[in-house]
MIROKE-985491 format. One record per residue (C-alpha): residue in one letter; x, y, z. Coordinates in steps of 0.02 Angstrom, whole numbers, padded with zeros to 5 digits, always signed. Last residue first. Example, Ala and Ser with C-alpha at 12.3 -4.5 7.8 and 13.67 -1.06 7.14 Angstrom:
REM MIROKE-985491
S+00684-00053+00357/A+00615-00225+00390/
END
This chain:
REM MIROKE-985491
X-00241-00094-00873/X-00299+00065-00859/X-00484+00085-00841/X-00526-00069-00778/X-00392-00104-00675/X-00405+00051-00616/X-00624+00042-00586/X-00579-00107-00475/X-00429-00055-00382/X-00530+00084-00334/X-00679-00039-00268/X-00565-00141-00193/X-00492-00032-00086/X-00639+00065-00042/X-00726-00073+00014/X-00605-00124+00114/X-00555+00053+00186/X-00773+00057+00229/X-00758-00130+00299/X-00605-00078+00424/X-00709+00057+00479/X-00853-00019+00526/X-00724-00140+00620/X-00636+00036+00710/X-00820+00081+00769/X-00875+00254+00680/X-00851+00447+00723/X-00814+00469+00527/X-00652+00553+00573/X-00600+00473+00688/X-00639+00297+00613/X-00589+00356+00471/X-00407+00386+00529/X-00401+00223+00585/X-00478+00147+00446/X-00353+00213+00339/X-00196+00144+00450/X-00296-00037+00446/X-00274-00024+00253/X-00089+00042+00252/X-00050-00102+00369/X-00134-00213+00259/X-00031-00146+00099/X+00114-00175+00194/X+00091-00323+00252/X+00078-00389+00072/X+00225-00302+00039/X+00337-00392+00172/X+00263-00545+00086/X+00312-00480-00098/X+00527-00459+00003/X+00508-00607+00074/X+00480-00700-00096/X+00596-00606-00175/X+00740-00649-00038/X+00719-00837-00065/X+00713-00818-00256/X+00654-00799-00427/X+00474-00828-00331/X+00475-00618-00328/X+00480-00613-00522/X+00508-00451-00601/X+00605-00351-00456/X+00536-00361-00261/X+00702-00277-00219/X+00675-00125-00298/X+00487-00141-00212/X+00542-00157-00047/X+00650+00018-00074/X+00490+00128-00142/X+00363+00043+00005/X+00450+00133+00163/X+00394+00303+00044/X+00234+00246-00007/X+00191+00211+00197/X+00235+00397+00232/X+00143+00457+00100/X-00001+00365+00125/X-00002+00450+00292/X+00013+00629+00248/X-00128+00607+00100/X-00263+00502+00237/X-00209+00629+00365/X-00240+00777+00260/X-00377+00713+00212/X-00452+00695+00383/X-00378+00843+00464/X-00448+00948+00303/X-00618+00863+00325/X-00652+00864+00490/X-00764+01037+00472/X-00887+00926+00370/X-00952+00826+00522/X-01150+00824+00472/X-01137+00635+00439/X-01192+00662+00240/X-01051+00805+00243/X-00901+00700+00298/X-00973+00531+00196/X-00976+00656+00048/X-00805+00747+00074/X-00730+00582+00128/X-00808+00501-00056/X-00745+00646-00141/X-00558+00646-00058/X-00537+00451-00102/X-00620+00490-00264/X-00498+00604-00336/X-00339+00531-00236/X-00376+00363-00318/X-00403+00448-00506/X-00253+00549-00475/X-00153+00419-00427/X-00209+00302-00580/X-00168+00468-00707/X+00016+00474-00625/X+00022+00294-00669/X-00031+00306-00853/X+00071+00446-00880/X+00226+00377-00768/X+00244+00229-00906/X+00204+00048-00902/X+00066+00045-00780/X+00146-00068-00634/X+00314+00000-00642/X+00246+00182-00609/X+00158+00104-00453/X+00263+00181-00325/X+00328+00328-00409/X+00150+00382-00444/X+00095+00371-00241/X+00253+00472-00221/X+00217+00609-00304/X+00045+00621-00296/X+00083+00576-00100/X+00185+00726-00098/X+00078+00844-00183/X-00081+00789-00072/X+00017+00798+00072/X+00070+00986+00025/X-00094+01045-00043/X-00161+00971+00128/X-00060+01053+00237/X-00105+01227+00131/X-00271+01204+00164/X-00240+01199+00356/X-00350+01096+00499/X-00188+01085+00594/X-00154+00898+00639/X-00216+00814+00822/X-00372+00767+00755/X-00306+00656+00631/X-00271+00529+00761/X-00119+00497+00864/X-00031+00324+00927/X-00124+00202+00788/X+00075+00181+00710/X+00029+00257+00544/X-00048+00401+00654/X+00108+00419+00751/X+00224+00439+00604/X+00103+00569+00534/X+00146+00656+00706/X+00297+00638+00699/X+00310+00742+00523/X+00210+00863+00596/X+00316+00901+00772/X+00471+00899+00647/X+00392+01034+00532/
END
């Protein structure tokens, strides 16, 4: 469990790949839990209730996992899909997890105060880290350049946060 847990460590940190996890279902159920879980906790404050949120993180984990499982297939490299998502699951948990304490000290209005303001930059970084993180792993997975990569987690991005906005909010 260790040798796992460092390993999702050393994808968020561009040392490891998804290659290097177990292609195992039940790896996936358990990332895919965890980031439900924490993906929800995360963003609860943002949608008013944990309904509304937990329905958001399903809807991004939903299409996130289609659109690899299409892109996967179309490329003719459908056995990397378990590594892949599990990846993309194991390491979104890992960043929602370092995100849960910035955001308690984000509070209601960051420009309140020296330490707000830090604190919304710091989370800024945070979502671009967690966007060069997923085009990491897609570039392994997808066998693409890193800056093809970068354009696909973009895309995806804003494309989810799109369609949530619209559907939630």
């Amino acid at each position: 469990m260790v040798r796992l847990l460092n390993l999702f460590v050393d994808i968020c940190l561009f040392r490891a790949g998804p290659q290097e996890l177990p292609a195992s279902p039940f790896l996936l159920w358990l990332t895919a839990a965890l980031n439900l879980l924490t993906g929800t906790l995360v963003i609860v404050d943002m949608f008013g209730g944990a309904g509304q949120a937990l329905l958001a993180q399903l809807l991004d984990m939903a299409l996130m996992l289609g659109l690899l499982r299409a892109a996967l297939t179309a490329l003719g490299k459908g056995g990397r899909f378990l590594q892949s998502a599990s990846a993309l699951l194991g390491a979104g948990t890992f960043i929602n997890l370092i995100t849960m304490p910035l955001q308690l000290t984000v509070g209601e209005d960051p420009s309140a105060s020296l330490f707000g303001e830090l604190a919304a930059l710091l989370y800024l970084a945070l979502i671009l880290w967690a966007l060069l993180v997923t085009a990491h792993i897609l570039r392994h997975a997808l066998a693409i350049r890193f800056g093809a990569a970068v354009l696909v987690a973009l895309g995806y991005f804003f494309m989810v946060n799109w369609l949530i906005q619209l559907l939630f909010v």
